[in-house]
N, C-alpha and C positions, 0 to 999 in steps of 0.2 A: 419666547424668541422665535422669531420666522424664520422657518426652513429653506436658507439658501441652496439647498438642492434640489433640482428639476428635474434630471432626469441622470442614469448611472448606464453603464453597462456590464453583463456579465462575460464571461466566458469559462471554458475548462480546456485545459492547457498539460501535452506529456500525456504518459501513459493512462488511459481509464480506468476508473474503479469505480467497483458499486455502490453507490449513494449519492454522484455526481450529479444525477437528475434530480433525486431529494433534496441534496444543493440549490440547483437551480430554481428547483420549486417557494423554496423557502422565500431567496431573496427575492424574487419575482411578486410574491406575493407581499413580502414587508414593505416591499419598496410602494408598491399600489397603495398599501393603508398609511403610508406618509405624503402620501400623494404627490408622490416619486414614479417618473414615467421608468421604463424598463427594458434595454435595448438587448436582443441577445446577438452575441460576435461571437461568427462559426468557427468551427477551424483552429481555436486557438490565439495565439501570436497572430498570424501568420491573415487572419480575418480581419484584425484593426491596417495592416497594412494593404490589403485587396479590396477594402469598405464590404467584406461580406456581414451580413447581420439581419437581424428581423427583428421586429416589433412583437414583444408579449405581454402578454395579457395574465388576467388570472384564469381566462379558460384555458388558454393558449396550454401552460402546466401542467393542467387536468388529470388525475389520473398516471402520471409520471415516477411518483414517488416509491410506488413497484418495481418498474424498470432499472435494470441494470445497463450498464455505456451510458453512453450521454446525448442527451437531444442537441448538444449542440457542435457534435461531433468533437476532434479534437486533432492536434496536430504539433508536428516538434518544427519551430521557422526557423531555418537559418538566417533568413534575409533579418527577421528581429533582433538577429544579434550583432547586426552592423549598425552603424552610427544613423547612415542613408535610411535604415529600413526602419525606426525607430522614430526617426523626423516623421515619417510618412503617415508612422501608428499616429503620432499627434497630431497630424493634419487631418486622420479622419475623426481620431474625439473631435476637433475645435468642431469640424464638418457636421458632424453629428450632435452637437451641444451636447456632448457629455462631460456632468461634472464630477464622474469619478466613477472607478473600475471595480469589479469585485472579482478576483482571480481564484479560481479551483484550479488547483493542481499541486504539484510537489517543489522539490529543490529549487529544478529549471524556471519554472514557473516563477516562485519566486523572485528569481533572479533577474527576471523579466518583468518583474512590480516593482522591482527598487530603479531599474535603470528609466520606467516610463515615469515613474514619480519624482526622478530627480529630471525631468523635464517638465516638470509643473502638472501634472494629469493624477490626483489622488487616488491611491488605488490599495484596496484590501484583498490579503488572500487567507483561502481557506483550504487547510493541508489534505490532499486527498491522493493517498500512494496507497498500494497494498504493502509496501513493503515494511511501513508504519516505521520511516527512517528518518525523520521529518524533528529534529534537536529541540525545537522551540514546543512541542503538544509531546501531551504523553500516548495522544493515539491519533491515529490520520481513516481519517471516513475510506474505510472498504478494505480494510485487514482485517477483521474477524468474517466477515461475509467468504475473503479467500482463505482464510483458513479452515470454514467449515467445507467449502467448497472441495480444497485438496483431501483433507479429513474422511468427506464420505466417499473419494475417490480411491483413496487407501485401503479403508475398509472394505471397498470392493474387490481391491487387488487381493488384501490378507486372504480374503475368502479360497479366492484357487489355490494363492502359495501356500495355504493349510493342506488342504484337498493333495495337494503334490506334494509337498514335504519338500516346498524351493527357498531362494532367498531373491528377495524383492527390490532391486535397487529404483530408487525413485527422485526425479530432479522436479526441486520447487523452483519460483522463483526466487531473484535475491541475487543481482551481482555483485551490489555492493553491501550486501546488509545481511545476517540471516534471523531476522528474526521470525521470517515468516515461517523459517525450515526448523527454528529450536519449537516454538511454542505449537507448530503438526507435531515434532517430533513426540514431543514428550505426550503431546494430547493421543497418537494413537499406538504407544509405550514400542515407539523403534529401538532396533539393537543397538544403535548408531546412529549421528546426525553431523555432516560436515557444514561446518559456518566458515562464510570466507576469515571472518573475524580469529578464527584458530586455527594457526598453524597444526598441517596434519598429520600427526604422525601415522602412516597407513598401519605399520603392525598392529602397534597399541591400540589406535583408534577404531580400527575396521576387523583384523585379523584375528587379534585373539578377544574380539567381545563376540564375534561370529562363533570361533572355538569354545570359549566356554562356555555360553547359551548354547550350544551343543551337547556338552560335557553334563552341563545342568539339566538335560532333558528338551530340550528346543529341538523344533524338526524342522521350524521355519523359520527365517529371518528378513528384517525390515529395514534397509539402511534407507535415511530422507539426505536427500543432498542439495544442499543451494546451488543453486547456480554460479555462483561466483565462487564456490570453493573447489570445481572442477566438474567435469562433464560424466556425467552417469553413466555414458558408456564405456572411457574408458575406466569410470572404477569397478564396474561389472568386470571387465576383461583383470585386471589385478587383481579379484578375486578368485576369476578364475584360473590365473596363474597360480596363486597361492594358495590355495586348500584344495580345488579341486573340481569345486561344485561350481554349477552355470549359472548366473543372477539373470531373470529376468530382468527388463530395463525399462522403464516406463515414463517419459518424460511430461511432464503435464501440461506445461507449456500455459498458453493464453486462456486457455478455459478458467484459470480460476481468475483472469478477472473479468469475466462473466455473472451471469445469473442475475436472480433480483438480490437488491442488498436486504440482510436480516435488519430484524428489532432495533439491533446496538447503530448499525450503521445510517438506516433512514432517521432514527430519533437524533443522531449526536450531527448530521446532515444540515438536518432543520434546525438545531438551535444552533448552528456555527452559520449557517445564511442568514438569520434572523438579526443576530449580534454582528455580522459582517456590513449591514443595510444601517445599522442603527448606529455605527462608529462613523461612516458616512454622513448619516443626517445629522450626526451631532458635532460634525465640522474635522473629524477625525480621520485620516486615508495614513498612507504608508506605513500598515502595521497588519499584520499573521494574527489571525484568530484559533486561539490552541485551545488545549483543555490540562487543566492541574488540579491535581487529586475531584476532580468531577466536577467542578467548576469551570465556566469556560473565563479565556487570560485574554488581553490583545498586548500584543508585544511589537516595537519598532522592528520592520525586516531589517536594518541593519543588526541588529543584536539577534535578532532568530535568524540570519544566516552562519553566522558566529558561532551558533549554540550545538553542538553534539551530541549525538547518541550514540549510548555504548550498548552494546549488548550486557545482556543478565546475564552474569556470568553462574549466580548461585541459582539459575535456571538447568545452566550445562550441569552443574551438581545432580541439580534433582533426576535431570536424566539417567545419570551415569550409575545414580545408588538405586534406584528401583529398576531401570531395565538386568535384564539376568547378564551376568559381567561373570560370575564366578561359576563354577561345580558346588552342588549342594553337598553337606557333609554324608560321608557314609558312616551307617549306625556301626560301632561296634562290633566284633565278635563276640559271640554270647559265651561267657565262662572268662571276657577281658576286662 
C-alpha cells in the first residue's frame, strides 16, 4: 500500500522534560526511513500559529538524544486556545503541506491535538511530564530522570542535616499530582511525604512521625513536599511552632527538569516517536501513544483524556511502615 504521507510535523508543547529531544530524535528519523519529509514547529502551539518551524533532517538530531529541554524549544499559547488562533494553526499545516502532527507534551498538550484534529489536521501525541500524571500510559518520558535528579539532591542535603542533627524540609514538584514527591520519598526513606492527593493532617502526618523517629533514636529528619499540597516554607515555620526545632527549607524548583535523560527515559522516548511516526504512515492520527505493562498502546485522545490517574495509595503504606513512626521497645528490667 503507498504511503499517503509526505511530510508530518513535530513539536513539544507545556512544561519540558528529559527525553523530549530523544523524542524528537526518534520521529525525525522514522519519519526519513518512510520517506516522510520532517518539519520541526518551535515554540509549541504557539509555532504553528506564527509559521515558526525548520526543516530536519537526520543530521539536523545528531547527537541530541543526551540532551536534556528540548531543541525545539517549547511554550504554553493562549492565542491556541481560541477558535481565531486554531484557524491559523491550520492555515500554516495546509501552508506547510503537513499531513499530520506528532505532539510531545502532557495534558495541555493534548488538548490541543484533539481540538486541531477535530479540524481535519491528524495528529499524535506522545506523553512527556515529569510529573508521570498523564491517565492513558503507565509512565510519561522524564519522570524517573527527575526523580533521580531530586533523589541525588536530597542526598546531598541528608549529608549536612546528619552532620547537624537538623530536619530537612524539601518541595518537589507536583501541583496537581504527587507522584513524583511519593515515589523520592520513599526512594530516599523521608520521615514524611505531603501529596496534594491526601488531605493533611499536620499532627499525625508531620508532628508526631518527626516525635517519634526522635523517640526511636533519629537525630535527623526528611519531610519531601509536593508542591500542590502546600509550600515548604510555611510547613518549615509549623514545625517550628510545634516542636521547636528549625527545618531547613530547600525548594528544588526547575532543576529537576533538567539534565540529560537516563536509560529508562531516552529508550522509552524512542520507542514512543518511532510508534508515533508509524500510526501516521499507516493512516492512523488522533490518538496518545502510552505504555501498558511494557508494551507500548495507542489510545483515541478522546478516551485518554477521560482516563485518570490515581495515586498508589499502597505506596503511601510502604512509606509509612518502614520509615521510623514509632519508639523502639525498651528491653526489660533484668530480674522482670
Amino acid at each position: 500500500m503507498e504511503n499517503k504521507i509526505k511530510r508530518i510535523g513535530v513539536l513539544t508543547s507545556g512544561g519540558d522534560s528529559p527525553g523530549m529531544n530523544a523524542a524528537v530524535r526518534a520521529v525525525v528519523r522514522t519519519a526519513i526511513a518512510h520517506g516522510v519529509q520532517c518539519i520541526g514547529i518551535r515554540r509549541g502551539w504557539q509555532g504553528l500559529i506564527n509559521s515558526d518551524f525548520v526543516q530536519l533532517d537526520a543530521a539536523s538530531v545528531g547527537h541530541i538524544i543526551s540532551r536534556g529541554g528540548t531543541m525545539l524549544y517549547t511554550a504554553r499559547s493562549k492565542e491556541f486556545m481560541t477558535e481565531e488562533g486554531r484557524l491559523k494553526a491550520v492555515s500554516t499545516c495546509k501552508m506547510l503541506g503537513l499531513d499530520g502532527i506528532v505532539a510531545i507534551g502532557g495534558d495541555g498538550t493534548f488538548r490541543g491535538a484533539l481540538q486541531l484534529s477535530r479540524l481535519g489536521i491528524p495528529v499524535v501525541g506522545i506523553p512527556a511530564t515529569i510529573d508521570n500524571d498523564i491517565g492513558c500510559t503507565n509512565y510519561t518520558i522524564g519522570f524517573d530522570t527527575a526523580c533521580n535528579t531530586a533523589i541525588d539532591c536530597i542526598d546531598k542535603l541528608r549529608d549536612t542535616m546528619q552532620s547537624h542533627e537538623r530536619c530537612s524540609v524539601v518541595e518537589v514538584m507536583g501541583r496537581n499530582a504527587g507522584f513524583l514527591a511519593l515515589y523520592v520519598g520513599i526512594a530516599v526513606g523521608a520521615t514524611a511525604v505531603l501529596v496534594p492527593e491526601r488531605d493533611l493532617d499536620f499532627q499525625k502526618d508531620v508532628v508526631e512521625r518527626i516525635r517519634n523517629a526522635r523517640l526511636a533514636g533519629s537525630t535527623h529528619f526528611m519531610i519531601v513536599v509536593a508542591e500542590g499540597a502546600g509550600s515548604a516554607v510555611e510547613i518549615g515555620k509549623k514545625i517550628h511552632e510545634a516542636i521547636g526545632i528549625e527545618p531547613r527549607v530547600t525548594v528544588l524548583g526547575h532543576i529537576q527538569r533538567g539534565g540529560a535523560p537516563n536509560a529508562r527515559d531516552r529508550e522509552t522516548a524512542t520507542r514512543m516517536g518511532y510508534f508515533a511516526v508509524k500510526a501516521l504512515v499507516e493512516g492512523r492520527g488522533n490518538s496518545i501513544i502510552g505504555t501498558h505493562e511494557g508494551e507500548m498502546v495507542e489510545i483515541p485522545i478522546e478516551d485518554a483524556l477521560e482516563m485518570k490517574r490515581h495515586l498508589q495509595m499502597d505506596r503511601y503504606e510502604v512509606l509509612e511502615t518502614v520509615s521510623i513512626t514509632a519508639p523502639h521497645p525498651q528491653p526489660s528490667p533484668e530480674g522482670n
